[in-house]
C-alpha positions as CSV (number, residue, x, y, z in Angstrom):
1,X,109.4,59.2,97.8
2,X,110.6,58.6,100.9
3,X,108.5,61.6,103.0
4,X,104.9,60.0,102.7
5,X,103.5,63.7,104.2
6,X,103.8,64.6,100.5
7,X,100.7,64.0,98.2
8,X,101.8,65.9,95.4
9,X,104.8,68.1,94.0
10,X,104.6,70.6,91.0
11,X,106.8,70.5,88.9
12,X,106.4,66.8,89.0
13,X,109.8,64.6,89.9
14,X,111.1,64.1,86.6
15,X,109.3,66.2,84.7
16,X,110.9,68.1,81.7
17,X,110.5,72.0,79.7
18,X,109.6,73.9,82.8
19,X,109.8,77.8,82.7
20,X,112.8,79.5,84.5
21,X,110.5,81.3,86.8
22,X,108.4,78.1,88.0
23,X,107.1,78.2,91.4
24,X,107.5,75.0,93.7
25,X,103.9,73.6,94.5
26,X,104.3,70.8,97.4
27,X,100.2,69.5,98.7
28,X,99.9,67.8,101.9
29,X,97.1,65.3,102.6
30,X,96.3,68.0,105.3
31,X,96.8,71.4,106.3
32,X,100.8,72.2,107.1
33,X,101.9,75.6,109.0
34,X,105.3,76.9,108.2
35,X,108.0,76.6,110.3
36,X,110.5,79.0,111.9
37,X,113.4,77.3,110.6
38,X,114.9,75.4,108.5
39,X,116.1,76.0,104.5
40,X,114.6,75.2,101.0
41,X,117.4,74.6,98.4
42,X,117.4,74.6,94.6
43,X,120.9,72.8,93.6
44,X,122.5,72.2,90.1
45,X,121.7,68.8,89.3
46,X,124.9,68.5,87.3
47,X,127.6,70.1,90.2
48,X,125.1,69.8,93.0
49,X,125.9,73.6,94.0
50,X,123.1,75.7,95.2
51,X,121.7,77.9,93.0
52,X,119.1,79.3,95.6
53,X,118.1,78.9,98.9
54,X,115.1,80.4,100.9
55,X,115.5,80.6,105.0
56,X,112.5,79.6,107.0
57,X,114.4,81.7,110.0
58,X,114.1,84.9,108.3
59,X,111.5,87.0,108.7
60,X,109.4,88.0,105.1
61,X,109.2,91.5,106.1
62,X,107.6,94.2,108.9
63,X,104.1,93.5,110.5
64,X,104.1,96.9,112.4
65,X,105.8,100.8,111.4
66,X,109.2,100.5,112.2
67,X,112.5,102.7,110.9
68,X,114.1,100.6,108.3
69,X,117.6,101.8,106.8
70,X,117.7,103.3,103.5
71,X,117.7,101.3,100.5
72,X,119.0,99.4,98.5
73,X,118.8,96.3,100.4
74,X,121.8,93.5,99.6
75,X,123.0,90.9,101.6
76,X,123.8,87.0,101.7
77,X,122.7,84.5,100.5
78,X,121.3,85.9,98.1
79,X,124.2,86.8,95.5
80,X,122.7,88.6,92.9
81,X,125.0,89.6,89.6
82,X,122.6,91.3,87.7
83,X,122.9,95.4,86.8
84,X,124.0,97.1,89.2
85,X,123.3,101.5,89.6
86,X,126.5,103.3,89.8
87,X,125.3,106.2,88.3
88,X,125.7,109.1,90.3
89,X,123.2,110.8,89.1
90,X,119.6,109.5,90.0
91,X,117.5,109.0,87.0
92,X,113.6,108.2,87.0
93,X,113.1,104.3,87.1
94,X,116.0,103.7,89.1
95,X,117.3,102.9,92.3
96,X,116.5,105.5,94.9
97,X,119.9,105.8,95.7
98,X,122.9,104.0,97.1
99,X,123.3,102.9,101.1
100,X,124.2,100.5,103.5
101,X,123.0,97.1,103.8
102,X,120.0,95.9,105.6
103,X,120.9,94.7,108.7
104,X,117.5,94.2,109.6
105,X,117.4,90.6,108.2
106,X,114.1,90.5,106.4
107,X,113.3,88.4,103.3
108,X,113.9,90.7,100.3
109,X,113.6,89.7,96.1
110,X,115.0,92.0,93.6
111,X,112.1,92.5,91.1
112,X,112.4,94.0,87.9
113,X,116.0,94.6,88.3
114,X,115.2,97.3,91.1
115,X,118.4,96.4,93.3
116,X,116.5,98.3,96.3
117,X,114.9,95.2,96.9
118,X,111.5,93.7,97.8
119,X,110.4,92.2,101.2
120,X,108.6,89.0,100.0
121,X,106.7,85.7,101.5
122,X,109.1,82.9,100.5
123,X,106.2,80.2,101.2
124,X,102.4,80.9,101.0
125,X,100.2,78.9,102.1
126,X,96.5,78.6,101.4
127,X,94.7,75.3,102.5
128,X,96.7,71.9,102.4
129,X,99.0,73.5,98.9
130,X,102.5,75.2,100.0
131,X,103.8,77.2,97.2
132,X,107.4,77.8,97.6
133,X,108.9,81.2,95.7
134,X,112.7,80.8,95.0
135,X,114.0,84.4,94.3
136,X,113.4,85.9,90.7
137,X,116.0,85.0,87.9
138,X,118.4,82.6,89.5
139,X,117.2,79.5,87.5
140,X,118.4,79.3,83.7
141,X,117.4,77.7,80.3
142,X,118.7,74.6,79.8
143,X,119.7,73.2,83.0
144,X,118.8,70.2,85.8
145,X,117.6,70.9,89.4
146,X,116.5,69.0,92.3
147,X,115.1,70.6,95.4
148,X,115.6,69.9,99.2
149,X,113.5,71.0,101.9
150,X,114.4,70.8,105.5
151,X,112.3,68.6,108.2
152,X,111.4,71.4,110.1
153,X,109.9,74.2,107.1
154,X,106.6,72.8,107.7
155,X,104.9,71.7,110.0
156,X,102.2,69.2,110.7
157,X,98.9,68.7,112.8
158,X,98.9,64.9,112.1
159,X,102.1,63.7,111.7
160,X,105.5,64.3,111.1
161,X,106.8,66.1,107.8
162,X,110.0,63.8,107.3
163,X,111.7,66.5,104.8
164,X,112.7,66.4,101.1
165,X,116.2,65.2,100.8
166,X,118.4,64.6,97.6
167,X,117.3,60.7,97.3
168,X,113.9,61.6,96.9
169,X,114.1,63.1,93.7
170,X,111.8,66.2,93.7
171,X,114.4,66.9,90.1
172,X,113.0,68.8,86.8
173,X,115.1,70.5,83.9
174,X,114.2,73.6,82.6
175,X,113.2,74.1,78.4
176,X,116.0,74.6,76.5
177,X,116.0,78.1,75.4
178,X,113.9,81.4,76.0
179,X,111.6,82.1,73.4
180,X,113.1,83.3,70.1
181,X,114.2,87.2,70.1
182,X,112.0,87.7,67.2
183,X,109.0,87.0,69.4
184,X,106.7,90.3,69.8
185,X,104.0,88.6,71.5
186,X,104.8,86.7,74.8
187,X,102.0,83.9,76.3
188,X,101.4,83.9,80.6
189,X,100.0,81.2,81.8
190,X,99.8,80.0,85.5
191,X,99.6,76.2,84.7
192,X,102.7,76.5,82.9
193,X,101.4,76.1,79.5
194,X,103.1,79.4,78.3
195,X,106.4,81.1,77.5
196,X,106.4,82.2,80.9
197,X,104.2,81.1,84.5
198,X,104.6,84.8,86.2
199,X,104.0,88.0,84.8
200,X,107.1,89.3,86.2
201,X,109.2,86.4,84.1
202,X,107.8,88.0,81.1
203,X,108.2,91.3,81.7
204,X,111.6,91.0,82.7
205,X,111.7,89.3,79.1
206,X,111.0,92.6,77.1
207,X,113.9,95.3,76.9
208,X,114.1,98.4,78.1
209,X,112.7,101.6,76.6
210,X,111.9,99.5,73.2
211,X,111.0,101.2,70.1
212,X,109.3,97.8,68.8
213,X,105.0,97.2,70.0
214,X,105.4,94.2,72.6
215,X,102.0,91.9,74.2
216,X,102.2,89.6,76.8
217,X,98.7,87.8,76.8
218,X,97.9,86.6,80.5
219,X,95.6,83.1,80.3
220,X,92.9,82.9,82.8
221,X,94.5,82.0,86.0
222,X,95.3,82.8,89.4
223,X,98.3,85.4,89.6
224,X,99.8,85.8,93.4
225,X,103.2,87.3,92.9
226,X,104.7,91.1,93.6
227,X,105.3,92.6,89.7
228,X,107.1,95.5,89.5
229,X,108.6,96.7,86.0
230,X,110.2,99.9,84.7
231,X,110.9,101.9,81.5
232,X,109.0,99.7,79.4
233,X,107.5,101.5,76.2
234,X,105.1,100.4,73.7
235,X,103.7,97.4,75.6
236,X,99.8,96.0,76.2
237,X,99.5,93.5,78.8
238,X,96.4,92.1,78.0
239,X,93.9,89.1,80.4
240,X,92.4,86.4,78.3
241,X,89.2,87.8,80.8
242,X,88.7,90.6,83.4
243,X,87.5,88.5,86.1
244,X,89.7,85.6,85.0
245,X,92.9,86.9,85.4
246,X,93.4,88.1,88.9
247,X,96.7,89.2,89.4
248,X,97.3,90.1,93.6
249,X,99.8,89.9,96.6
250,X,99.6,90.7,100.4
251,X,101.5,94.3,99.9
252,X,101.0,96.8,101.6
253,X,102.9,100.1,103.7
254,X,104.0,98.5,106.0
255,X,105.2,95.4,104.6
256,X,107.2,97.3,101.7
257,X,107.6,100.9,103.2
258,X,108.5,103.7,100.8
259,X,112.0,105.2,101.3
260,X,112.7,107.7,103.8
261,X,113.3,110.5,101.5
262,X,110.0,110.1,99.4
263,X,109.0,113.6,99.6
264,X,112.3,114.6,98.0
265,X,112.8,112.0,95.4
266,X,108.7,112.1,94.1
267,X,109.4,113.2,90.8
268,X,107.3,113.0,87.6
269,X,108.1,109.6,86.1
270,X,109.8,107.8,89.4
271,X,109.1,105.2,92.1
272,X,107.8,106.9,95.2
273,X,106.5,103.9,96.7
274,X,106.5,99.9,96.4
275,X,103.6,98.8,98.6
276,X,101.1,97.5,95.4
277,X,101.2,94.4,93.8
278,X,101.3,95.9,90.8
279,X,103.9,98.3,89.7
280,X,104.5,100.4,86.3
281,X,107.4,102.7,87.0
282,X,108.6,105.5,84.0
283,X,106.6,103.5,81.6
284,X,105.7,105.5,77.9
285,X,103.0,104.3,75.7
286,X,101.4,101.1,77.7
287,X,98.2,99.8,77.3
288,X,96.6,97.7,80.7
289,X,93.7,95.8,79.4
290,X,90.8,93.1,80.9
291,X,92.4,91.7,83.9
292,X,92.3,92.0,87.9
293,X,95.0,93.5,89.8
294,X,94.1,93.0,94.1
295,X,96.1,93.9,97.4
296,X,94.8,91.1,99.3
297,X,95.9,92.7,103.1
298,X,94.8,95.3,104.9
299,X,96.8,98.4,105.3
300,X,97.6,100.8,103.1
301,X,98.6,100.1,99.4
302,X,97.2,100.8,96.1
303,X,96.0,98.2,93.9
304,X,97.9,99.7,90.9
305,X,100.7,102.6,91.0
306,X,101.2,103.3,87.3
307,X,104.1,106.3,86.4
308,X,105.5,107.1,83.1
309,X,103.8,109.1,80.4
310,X,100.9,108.0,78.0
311,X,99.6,105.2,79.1
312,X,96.5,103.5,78.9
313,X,94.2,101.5,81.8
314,X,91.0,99.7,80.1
315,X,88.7,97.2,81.3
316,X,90.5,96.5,84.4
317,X,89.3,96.0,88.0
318,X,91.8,98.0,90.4
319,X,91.2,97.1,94.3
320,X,93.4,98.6,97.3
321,X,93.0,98.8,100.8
322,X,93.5,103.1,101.7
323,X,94.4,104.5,98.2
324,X,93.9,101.6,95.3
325,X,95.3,104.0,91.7
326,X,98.3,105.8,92.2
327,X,98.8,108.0,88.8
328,X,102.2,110.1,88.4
329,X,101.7,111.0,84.8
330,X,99.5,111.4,81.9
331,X,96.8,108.2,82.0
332,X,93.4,107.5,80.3
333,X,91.2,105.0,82.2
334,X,87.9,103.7,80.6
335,X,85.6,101.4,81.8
336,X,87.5,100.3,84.8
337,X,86.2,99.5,88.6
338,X,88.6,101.1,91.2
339,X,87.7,100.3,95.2
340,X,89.6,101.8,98.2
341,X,89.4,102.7,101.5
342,X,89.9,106.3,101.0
343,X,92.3,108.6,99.0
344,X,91.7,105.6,96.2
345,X,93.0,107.6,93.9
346,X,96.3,108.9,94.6
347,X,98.9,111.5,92.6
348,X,100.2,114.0,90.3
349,X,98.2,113.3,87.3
350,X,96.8,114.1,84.9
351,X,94.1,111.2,84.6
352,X,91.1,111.7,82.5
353,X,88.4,108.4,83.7
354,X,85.3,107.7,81.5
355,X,83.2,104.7,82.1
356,X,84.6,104.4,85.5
357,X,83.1,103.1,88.8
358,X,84.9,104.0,91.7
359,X,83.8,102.6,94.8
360,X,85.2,104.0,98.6
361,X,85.0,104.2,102.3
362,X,86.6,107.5,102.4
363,X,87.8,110.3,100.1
364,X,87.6,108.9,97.0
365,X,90.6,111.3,95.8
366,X,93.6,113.1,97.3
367,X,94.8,115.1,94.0
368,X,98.4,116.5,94.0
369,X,98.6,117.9,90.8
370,X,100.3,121.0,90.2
371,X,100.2,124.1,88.0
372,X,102.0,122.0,85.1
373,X,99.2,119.6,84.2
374,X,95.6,118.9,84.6
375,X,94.5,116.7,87.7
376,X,91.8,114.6,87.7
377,X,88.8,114.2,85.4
378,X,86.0,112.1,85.1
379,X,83.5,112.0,82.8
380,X,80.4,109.8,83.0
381,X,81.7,108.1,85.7
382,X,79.8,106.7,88.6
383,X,80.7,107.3,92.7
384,X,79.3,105.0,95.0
385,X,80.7,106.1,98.7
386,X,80.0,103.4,101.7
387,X,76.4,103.0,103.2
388,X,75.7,105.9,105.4
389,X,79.8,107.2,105.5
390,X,80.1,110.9,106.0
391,X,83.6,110.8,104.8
392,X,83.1,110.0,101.1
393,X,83.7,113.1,100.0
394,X,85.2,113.7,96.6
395,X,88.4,114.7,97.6
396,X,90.3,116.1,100.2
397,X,92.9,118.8,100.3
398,X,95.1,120.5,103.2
399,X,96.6,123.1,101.6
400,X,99.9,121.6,100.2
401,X,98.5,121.3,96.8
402,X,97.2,125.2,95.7
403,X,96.5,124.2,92.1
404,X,94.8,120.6,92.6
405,X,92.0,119.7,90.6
406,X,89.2,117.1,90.2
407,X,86.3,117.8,87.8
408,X,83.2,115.9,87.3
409,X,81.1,116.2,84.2
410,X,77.8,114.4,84.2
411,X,78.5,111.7,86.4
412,X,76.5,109.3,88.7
413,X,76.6,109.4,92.2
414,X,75.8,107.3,95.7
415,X,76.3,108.1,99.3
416,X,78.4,111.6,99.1
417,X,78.1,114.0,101.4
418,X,76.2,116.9,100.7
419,X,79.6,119.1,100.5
420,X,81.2,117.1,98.1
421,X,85.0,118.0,98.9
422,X,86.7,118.5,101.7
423,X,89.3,120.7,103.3
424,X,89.4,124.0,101.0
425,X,89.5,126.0,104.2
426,X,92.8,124.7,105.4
427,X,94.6,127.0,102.6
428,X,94.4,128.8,99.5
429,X,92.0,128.0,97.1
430,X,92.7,130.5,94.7
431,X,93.7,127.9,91.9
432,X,91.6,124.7,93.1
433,X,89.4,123.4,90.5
434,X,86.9,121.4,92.3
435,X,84.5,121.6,89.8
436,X,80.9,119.4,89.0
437,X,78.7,119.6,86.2
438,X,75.0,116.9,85.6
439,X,75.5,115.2,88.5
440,X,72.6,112.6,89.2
441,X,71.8,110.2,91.7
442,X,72.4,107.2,90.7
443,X,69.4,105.0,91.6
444,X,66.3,107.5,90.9
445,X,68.5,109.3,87.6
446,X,67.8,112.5,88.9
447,X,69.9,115.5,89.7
448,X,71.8,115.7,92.6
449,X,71.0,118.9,95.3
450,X,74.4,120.2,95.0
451,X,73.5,123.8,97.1
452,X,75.4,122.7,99.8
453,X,78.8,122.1,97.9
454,X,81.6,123.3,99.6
455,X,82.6,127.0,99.6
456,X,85.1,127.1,96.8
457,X,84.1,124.9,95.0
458,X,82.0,125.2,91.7
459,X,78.9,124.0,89.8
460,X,79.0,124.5,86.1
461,X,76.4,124.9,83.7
462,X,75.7,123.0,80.6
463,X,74.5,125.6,79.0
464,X,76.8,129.2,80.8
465,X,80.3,126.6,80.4
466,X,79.1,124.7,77.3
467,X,82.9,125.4,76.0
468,X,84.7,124.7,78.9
469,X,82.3,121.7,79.4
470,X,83.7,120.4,76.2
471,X,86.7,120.6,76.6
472,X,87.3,118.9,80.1
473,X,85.2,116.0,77.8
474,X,88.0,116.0,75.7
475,X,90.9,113.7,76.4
476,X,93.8,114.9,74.3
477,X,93.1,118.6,76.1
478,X,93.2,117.0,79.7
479,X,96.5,114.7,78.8
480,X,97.9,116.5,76.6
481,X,98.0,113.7,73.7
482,X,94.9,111.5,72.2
483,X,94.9,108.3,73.6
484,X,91.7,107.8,71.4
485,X,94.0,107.6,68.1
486,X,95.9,105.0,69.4
């Protein structure tokens, strides 16, 4: 190879049966820094035309709030013929409408067939290793590509990165076919050793709204991509190991703002937002199990934003920076870890935790539930708010959300404030259920002075609300279906 700044390229020059959605691993001998110019290509070995390119001069995304037009993004070079909505009418898990093209020039991905688009990192770097990200679901079954890269994409403390040009012969072929359609279970694996390298190549596998019980099995590995996937149904995505698998992206608000007219388009079941790494949008009957799921930025973004109906979050670590769950729709969460920042858990609900630890530096909720559905509910849950924060208050209200509700029933608890909530004075708490029952401190086990709860709220008795007690500890009353029969 004629650019001796190269130690080591995955996939391997030559090498053979590599996944469509392959990343492009390039390690230097030291650390590079990327450039601010200059193009990575992916060409057709056989015609030499480019099936992708990635442009060093275009910026991934926004660093600070700015006004960006209304989605969906499209534009050059980045030709992409998949579905596109024409639909005048706006259906949940789709596009959030139709609008003119981003002028704005930032790097943008469409994932999961959402057209709206995705600001993305084309190259990350971490240490001397560049991985390159070509643009979901250009590369194909069965075909030859060799990969250029441009002199000035990287760039070098100690000498001179010479470029990857067509001679050198950075070329691989993909396998020859996708894995058979009668396939219900679907193997991840970041080495490459699967059906598929990302999670996203997988789910973007599986069919829409299928009547038929699909797995895809994640093997232990390190996962840094942006998923997003909608109207999935009957689907587990399951990690060979809960610390194993960690799953995670550099998302947040700023970087993937929501659209402009999320107040009027946040219905049950649709996309309000896009800042996670991990997206589940108008999904039925899903099981999440043993794997980590991380925004790895600061700013806000949830870990997780999971909407649809009936769905399932077990044994899974959740971490965000501000809220880290959003839940729009009926969810049952046991034994998980959630940290945030504050309003961690975010939504309409309803969500019934057991076994939960949720860990935050502010509000741990900010409940939005209305008079349809139950809001939150945790039972034998533990709440551990930051050393010595005064703002770790259950949950917060201002007001906008008269019928919200979050209900504790023998939990354990850390570093909350003696009033527990926060904000029922701002407006009518007539229908506000911020109700606690057997609360104890977590490190001496025993009950927690609640007499200076806030006004409003309410402290019920094991033995005066033994009914009502039972059934908030019931699932299939909270949710409204028995995620324990599943």
């Amino acid at each position: 190879m004629a650019s001796a700044a190269v130690h080591r390229l995955v996939p391997a020059p030559g090498e053979k049966g590599i996944s469509p959605d392959t990343r492009l691993t390039i390690e230097f001998p030291v650390a590079p820094m990327l450039g601010t110019s200059g193009m990575i290509r992916i060409h057709d070995a056989a015609t030499g035309e480019v099936v992708d390119s990635l442009d060093m001069s275009i910026p991934a995304g926004p660093t600070v709030g700015t006004k960006l037009p209304k989605p969906p993004y499209a534009w050059e070079p980045y030709n992409y013929d998949g579905p596109r909505h024409t639909n005048a009418t706006i259906e949940p898990g789709t596009p959030s409408g139709i609008a003119a093209r981003d002028t704005s020039r930032y790097q943008l991905n469409i994932i999961g067939g959402f057209t709206d688009g995705f600001h993305f990192y084309p190259v990350i770097i971490h240490g001397n290793t560049a991985e390159i990200y070509p643009h979901n679901n250009l590369l194909t079954y069965g075909r030859e590509y060799y990969v250029t890269v441009d002199p000035e994409v990287f760039i070098l403390a100690k000498g001179k990165f010479r470029g990857i040009g067509e001679r050198d012969g950075w070329q691989f072929s993909t396998r020859e076919a996708a894995p058979a359609a009668s396939r219900r279970t679907l193997i991840v694996a970041a080495d490459g050793s699967g059906d598929f390298r990302t999670l996203q190549g997988a789910l973007d596998f599986i069919p829409d709204r299928s009547k038929e019980p699909w797995t895809v099995f994640v093997r232990n590995g390190d996962y840094e991509e942006l998923v997003y996937f909608r109207n999935k149904s009957h689907l587990t995505i399951e990690g060979e190991s809960r610390e194993g698998v960690y799953i995670h992206y550099p998302n947040n608000e700023v970087f993937n703002p929501h659209p402009a007219d999320v107040m009027t388009n946040e219905w049950l079941g649709t996309f309000p937002s896009r800042r996670a790494p991990f997206m589940a949008d108008n999904c039925t009957d899903m099981v999440l199990r043993n794997f980590t799921v991380a925004t790895t930025c600061r700013g806000q973004a949830e870990g997780l934003l999971i909407m649809g109906e009936r769905n399932i979050v077990e044994d899974v670590t959740v971490i965000g920076d501000g809220d880290a769950l959003q839940v729009n729709g009926s969810v049952y969460l046991s034994n998980c870890r959630i940290e945030g920042g504050g309003d961690t858990v975010l939504g309409r609900g309803p969500a019934f935790f057991k076994d939960c630890t949720l860990v935050s530096r502010g509000a741990f909720a900010w409940i939005r539930n209305g008079s349809a559905n139950h809001g939150d509910v945790f039972v034998d849950c533990t709440f551990i708010g930051s050393e010595g924060s005064e703002g770790a208050v259950f949950a917060r209200t201002n007001g906008q959300y008269p019928h919200c509700e979050f209900v504790l029933i023998d939990c354990k608890l850390r570093n909350i404030p003696a009033e527990g909530w926060h904000g029922l004075d701002r407006g009518p708490a007539t229908y506000v259920r911020y109700w606690e029952c057997g609360s104890t401190d977590l490190d001496t086990g025993r009950p927690v002075d609640v007499s200076r709860r806030a006004q409003g709220s309410r402290q019920l008795s094991h033995e005066a609300d033994s009914a009502l007690i039972s059934l908030y500890r019931n699932p299939a009353w909270v949710l409204g279906w028995n995620p324990l029969a599943k």
